[in-house]
C-alpha positions in Angstrom: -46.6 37.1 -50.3 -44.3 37.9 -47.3 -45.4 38.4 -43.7 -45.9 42.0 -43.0 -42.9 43.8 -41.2 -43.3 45.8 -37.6 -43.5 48.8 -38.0 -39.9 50.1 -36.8 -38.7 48.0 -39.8 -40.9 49.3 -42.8 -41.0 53.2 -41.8 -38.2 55.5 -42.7 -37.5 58.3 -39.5 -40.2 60.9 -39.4 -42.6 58.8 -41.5 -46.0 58.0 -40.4 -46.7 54.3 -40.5 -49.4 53.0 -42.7 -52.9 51.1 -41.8 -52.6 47.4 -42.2 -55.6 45.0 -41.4 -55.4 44.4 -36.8 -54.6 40.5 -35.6 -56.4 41.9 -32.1 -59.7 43.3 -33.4 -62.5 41.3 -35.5 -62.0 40.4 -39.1 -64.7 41.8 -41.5 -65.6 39.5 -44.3 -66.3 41.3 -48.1 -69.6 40.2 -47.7 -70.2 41.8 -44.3 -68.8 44.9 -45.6 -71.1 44.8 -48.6 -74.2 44.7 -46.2 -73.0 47.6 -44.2 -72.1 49.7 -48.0 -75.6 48.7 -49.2 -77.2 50.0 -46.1 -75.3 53.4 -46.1 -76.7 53.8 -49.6 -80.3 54.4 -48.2 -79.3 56.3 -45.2 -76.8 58.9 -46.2 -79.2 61.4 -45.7 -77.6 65.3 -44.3 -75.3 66.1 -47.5 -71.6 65.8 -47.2 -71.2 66.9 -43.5 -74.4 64.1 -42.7 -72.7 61.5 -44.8 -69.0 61.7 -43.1 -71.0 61.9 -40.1 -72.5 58.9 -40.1 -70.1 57.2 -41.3 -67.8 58.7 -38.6 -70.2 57.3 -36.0 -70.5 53.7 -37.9 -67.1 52.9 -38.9 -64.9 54.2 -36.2 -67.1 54.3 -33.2 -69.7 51.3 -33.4 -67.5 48.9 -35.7 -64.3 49.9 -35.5 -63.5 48.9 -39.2 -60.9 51.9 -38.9 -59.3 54.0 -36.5 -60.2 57.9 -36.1 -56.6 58.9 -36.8 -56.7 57.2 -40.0 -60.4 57.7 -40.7 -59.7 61.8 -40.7 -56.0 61.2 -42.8 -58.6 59.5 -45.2 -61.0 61.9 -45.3 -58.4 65.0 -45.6 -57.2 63.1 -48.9 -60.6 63.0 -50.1 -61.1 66.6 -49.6 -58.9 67.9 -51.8 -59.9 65.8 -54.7 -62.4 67.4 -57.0 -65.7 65.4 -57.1 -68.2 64.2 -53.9 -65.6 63.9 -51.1 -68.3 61.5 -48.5 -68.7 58.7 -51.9 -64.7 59.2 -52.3 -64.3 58.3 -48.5 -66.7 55.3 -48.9 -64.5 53.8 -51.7 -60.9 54.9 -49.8 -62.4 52.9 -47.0 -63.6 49.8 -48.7 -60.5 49.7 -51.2 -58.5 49.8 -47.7 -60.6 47.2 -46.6 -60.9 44.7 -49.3 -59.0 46.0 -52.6 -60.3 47.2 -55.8 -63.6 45.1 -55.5 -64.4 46.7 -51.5 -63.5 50.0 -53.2 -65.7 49.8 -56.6 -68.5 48.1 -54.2 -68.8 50.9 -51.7 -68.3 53.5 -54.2 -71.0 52.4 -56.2 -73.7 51.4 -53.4 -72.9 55.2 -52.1 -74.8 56.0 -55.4 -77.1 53.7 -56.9 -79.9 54.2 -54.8 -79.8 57.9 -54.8 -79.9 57.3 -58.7 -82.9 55.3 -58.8 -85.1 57.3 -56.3 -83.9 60.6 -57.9 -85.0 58.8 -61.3 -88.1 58.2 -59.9 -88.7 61.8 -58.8 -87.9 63.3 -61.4 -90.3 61.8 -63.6 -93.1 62.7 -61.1 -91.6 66.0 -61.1 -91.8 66.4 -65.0 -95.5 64.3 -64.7 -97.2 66.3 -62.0 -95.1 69.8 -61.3 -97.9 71.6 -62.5 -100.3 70.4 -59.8 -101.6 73.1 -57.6 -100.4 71.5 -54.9 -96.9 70.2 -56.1 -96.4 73.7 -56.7 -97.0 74.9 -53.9 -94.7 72.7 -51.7 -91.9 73.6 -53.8 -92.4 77.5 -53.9 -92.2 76.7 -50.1 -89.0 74.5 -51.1 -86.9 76.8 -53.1 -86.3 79.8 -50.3 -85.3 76.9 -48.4 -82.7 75.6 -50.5 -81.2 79.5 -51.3 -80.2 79.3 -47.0 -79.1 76.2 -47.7 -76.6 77.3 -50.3 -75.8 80.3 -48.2 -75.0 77.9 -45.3 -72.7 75.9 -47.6 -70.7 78.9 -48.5 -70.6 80.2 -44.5 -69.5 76.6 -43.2 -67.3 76.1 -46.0 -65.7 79.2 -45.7 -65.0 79.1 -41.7 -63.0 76.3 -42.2 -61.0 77.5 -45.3 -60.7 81.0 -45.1 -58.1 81.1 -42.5 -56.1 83.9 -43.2 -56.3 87.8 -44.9 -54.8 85.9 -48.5 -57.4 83.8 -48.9 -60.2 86.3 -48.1 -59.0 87.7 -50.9 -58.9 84.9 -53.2 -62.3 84.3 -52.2 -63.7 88.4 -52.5 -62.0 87.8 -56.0 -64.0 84.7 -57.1 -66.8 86.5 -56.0 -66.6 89.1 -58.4 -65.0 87.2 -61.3 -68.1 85.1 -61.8 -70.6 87.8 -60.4 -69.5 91.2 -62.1 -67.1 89.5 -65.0 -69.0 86.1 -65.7 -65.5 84.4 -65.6 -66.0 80.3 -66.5 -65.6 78.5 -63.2 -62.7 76.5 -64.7 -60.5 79.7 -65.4 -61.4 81.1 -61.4 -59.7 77.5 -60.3 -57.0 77.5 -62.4 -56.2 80.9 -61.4 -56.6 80.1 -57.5 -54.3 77.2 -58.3 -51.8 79.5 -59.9 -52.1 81.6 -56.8 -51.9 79.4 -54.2 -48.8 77.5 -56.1 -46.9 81.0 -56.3 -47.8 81.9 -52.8 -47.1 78.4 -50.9 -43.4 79.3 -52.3 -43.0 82.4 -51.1 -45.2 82.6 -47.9 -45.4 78.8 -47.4 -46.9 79.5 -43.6 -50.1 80.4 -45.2 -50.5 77.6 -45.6 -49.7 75.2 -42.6 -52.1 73.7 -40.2 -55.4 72.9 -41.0 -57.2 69.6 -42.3 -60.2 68.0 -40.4 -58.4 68.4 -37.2 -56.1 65.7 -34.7 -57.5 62.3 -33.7 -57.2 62.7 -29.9 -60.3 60.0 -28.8 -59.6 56.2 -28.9 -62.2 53.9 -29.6 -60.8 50.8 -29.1 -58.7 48.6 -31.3 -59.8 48.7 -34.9 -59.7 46.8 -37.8 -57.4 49.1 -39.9 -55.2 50.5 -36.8 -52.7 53.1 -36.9 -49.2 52.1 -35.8 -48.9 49.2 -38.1 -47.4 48.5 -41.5 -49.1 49.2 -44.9 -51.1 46.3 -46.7 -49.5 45.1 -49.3 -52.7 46.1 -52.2 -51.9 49.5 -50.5 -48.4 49.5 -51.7 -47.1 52.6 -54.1 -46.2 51.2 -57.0 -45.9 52.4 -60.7 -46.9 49.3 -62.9 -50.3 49.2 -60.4 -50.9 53.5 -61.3 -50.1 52.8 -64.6 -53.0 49.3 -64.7 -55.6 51.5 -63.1 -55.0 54.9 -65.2 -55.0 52.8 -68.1 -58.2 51.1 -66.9 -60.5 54.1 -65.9 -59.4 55.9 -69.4 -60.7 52.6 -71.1 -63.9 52.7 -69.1 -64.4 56.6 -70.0 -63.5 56.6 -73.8 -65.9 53.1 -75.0 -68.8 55.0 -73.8 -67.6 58.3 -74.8 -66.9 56.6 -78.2 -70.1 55.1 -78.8 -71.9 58.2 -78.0 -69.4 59.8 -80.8 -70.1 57.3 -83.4 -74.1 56.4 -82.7 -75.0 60.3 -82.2 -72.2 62.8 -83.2 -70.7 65.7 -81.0 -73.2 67.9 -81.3 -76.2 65.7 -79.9 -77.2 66.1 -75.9 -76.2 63.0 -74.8 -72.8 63.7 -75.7 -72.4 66.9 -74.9 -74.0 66.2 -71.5 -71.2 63.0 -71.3 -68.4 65.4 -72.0 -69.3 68.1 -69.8 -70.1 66.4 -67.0 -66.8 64.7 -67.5 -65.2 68.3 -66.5 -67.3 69.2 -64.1 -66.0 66.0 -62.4 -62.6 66.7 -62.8 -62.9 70.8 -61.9 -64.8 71.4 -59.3 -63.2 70.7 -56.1 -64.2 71.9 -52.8 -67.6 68.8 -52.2 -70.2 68.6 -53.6 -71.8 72.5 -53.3 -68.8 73.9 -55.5 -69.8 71.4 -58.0 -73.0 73.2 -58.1 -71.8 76.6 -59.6 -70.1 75.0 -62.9 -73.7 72.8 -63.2 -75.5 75.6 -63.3 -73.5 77.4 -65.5 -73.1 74.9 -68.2 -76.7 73.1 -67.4 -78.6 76.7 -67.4 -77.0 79.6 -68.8 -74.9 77.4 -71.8 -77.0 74.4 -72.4 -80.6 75.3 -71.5 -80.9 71.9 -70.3 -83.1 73.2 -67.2 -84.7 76.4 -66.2 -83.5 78.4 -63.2 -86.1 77.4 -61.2 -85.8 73.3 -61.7 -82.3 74.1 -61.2 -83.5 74.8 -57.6 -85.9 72.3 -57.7 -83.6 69.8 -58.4 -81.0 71.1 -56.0 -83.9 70.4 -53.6 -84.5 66.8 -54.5 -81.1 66.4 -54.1 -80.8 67.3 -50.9 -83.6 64.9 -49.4 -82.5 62.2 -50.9 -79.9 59.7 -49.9 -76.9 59.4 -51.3 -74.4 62.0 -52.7 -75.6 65.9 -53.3 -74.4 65.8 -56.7 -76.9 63.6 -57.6 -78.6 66.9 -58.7 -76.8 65.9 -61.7 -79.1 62.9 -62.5 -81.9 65.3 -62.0 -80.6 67.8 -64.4 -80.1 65.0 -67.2 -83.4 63.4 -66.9 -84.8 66.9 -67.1 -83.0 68.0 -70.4 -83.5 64.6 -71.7 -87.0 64.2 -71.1 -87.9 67.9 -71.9 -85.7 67.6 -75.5 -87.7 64.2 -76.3 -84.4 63.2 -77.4 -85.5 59.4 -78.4 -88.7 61.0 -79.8 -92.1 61.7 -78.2 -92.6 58.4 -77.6 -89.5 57.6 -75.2 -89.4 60.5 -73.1 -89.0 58.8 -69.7 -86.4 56.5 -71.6 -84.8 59.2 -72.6 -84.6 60.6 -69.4 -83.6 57.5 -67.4 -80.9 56.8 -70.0 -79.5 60.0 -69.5 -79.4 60.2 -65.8 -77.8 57.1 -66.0 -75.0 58.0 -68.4 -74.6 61.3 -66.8 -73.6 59.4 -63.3 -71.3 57.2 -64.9 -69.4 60.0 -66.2 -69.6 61.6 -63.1 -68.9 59.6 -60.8 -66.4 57.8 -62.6 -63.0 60.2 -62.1 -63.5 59.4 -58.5 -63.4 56.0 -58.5 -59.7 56.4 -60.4 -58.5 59.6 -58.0 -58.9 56.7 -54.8 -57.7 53.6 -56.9 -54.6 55.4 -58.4 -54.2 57.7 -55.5 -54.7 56.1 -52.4 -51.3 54.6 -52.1 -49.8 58.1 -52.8 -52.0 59.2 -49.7 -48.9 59.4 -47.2 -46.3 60.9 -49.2 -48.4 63.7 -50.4 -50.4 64.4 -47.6 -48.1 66.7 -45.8 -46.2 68.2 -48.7 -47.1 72.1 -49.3 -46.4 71.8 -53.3 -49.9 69.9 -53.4 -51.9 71.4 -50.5 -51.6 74.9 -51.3 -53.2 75.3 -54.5 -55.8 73.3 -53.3 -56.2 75.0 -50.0 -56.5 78.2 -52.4 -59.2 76.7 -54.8 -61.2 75.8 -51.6 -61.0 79.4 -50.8 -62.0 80.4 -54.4 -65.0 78.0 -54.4 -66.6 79.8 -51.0 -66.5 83.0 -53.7 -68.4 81.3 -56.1 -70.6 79.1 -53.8 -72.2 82.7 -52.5 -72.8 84.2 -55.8 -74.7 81.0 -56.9 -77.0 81.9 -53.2 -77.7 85.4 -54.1 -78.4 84.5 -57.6 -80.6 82.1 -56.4 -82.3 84.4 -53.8 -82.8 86.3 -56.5 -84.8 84.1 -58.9 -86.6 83.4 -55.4 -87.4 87.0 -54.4 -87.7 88.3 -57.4 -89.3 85.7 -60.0 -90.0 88.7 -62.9 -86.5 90.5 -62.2 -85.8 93.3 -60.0 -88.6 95.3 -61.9 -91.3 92.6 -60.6 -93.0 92.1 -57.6 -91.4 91.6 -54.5 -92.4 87.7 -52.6 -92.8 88.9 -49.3 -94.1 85.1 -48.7 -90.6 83.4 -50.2 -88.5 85.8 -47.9 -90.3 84.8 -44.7 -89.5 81.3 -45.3 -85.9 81.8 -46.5 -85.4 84.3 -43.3 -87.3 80.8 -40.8 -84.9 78.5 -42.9 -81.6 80.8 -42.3 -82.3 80.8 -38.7 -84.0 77.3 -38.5 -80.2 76.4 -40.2 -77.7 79.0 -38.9 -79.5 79.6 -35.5 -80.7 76.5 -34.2 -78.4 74.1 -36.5 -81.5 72.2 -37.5 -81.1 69.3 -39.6 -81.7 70.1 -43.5 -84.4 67.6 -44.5 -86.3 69.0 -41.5 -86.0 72.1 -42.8 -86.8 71.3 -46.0 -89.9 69.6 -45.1 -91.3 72.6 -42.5 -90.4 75.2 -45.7 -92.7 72.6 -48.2 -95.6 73.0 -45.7 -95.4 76.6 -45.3 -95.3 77.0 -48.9 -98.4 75.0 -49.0 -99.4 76.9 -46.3 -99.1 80.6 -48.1 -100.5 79.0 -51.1 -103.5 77.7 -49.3 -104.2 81.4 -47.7 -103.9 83.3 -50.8 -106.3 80.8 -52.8 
């Protein structure tokens, strides 16, 4: 392999020069790395925002694997993929580090924790939910989680909703899905659409933006900004065409087996296939995934009620590990409820399903960062690709609303509007808006306070 050039030698004028591994700051072993990826696997607690945080503060502050200008360059990339954008940072940074194996490594320690404990929970959830007490804490839970959804949509939106044409992108999503019941793939592929026709003729719509300018310098990192690309980081079409090739072979022999062992109508295929979209349409992080789920999960499938969708959507949340997790939640729940093995197997059932359901999940992000990441710098700053996305963002904030309000409303108003009002559920949703919007508590905290005064209401009413 040759020696790397310097920089004024491998960068054409105008070009930002790539990250390459830094002579003057420590060298990080894969093994070192691999402690650090299993350890954020227990401790990726916060959502999204939590998860970039900390890793924010561990990789660029403490260790200085990587530098903040090319930690946030990373981390813009990610958010205009579909699918969980903190586990798609995680595997950019370790494929940076150390190739395909750092990548699949970190990737996959971002998640399998979160899978096991959320296996774990879900089976006490199925085994004990109708517990007075269990109950209780989670009819103090699910006003919680309705502000949480709300707060997604707020924070989400004052970042993306930077100008009068995506207001109205948004204020259109909104009432596709609310008043029309549009699908949530046909809202992104119009936003798309949108955005694409607009970044042509009104391309300043769409300039500026992203996570903001690396201004703070932490010392000399690992992977450093003025230097040359590595040479695994290298574009190159034989390497795209190895992993596309790869990650489809990985998606159809399960997909396959599924088709020949149970047919196309069973669950576990249907649950394989639609969770395949879900990973591939819903972009925006992990809360706009959470419209399409419901929809298909809910409303189509009947997998899981309203209310465990909340209940899940919960769990989720305080838990390590991605958000979207929910999904192995949902699966165990439909699984386990629909005794698909039989009576006899229902946590087999379940646990299998979880499990298949994150693979196919989980799986199109792996192949956005392996096949992407060297395609990172050209297409970074090129309207063609950032204005559709910017647009779907803005369509996502839409939807992410209407999926708080319906929730509020299975929260307020468990019988329908023609029911008795839960004075109880809306104090704690108005303590956990304020404990969230007010205060900027930290949402396991909140979670926690809004399970004791469910409890609480629960225990005064006995």
């Amino acid at each position: 392999m040759a020696s790397p050039q310097p920089a004024s030698q491998s960068q054409n004028p105008g070009e930002e020069p790539g990250p390459v591994i830094n002579a003057a700051a420590p060298q990080v072993s894969f093994w070192q790395a691999l402690g650090f990826w299993f350890k954020l696997g227990f401790i990726s607690f916060g959502g999204p925002a939590g998860q970039i945080a900390i890793m924010h503060e561990e990789l660029v502050v403490r260790r200085r694997w990587i530098s903040e200008k090319r930690f946030l360059h990373a981390l813009n990339y990610c958010m205009v993929l579909p699918g969980p954008e903190a586990q798609q940072l995680a595997t950019y940074i370790g494929w940076l580090m150390h190739k395909t194996r750092g990548g699949v490594v970190a990737g996959a320690l971002f998640v399998l924790p979160s899978l096991f404990i959320l296996i774990a929970l879900s089976w006490v959830y199925i085994a004990l939910g109708d517990l007075p007490w269990v109950a209780a804490l989670f009819y103090g839970i699910k006003p919680a989680v309705t502000a949480i959804v709300v707060q997604a949509a707020y924070r989400i939106g004052s970042k993306a909703l930077k100008n009068s044409f995506l207001w109205v992108i948004a204020a259109a999503s909104f009432a596709a899905i609310s008043a029309f019941k549009t699908p949530f793939p046909v809202i992104v592929l119009a936003a798309a659409a949108s955005g694409l026709l607009a970044g042509r003729l009104k391309p300043e719509l769409f300039m500026g933006g992203g996570h903001g300018k690396a201004g703070t310098s932490f010392g000399a990192a690992l992977i450093d900004d003025h230097t040359p690309t590595p040479q695994h980081a290298i574009f190159s079409w034989p390497r795209l065409a190895r992993v596309a090739a790869g990650g489809g072979l990985l998606w159809a022999l399960p997909m396959g087996f599924l088709l020949l062992g149970y047919g196309w109508e069973h669950n576990l295929t249907q649950m394989a296939w639609f969770f395949t979209k879900a990973a591939l349409l819903t972009f925006g992080g992990a809360y706009a995934v959470l419209p399409y789920v419901y929809q298909g999960a809910v409303t189509h499938y009947g997998w899981v009620s309203p209310t465990q969708m909340i209940d899940g959507l919960a769990l989720g949340e305080t838990t390590p590990g991605p958000l979207i997790m929910v999904v192995a939640f949902v699966a165990f729940v439909g699984a386990y409820v629909k005794a698909i093995f039989g009576p006899e197997s229902l946590f087999l059932a379940g646990a299998v399903a979880a499990v298949l359901v994150t693979w196919f999940t989980f799986l199109p992000s792996f192949i956005f960062i392996l096949a992407g990441g060297p395609l990172v710098e050209t297409s970074h700053n090129d309207i063609k690709f950032t204005a559709p996305l910017t647009a779907i963002t803005a369509a996502v904030v839409g939807v992410i609303l209407n999926l708080g309000l319906f929730f509020g409303h299975h929260v307020l108003w468990p019988q329908g509007f023609g029911g008795a009002f839960e004075l109880p559920s809306a104090l704690i949703a108005l303590a956990a808006a304020m404990a969230l919007f007010k205060y900027k508590r930290n949402v396991i905290h909140v979670i926690l306070a809004s399970a004791l005064l469910g409890l609480g209401f629960k225990w005064l009413a006995a």
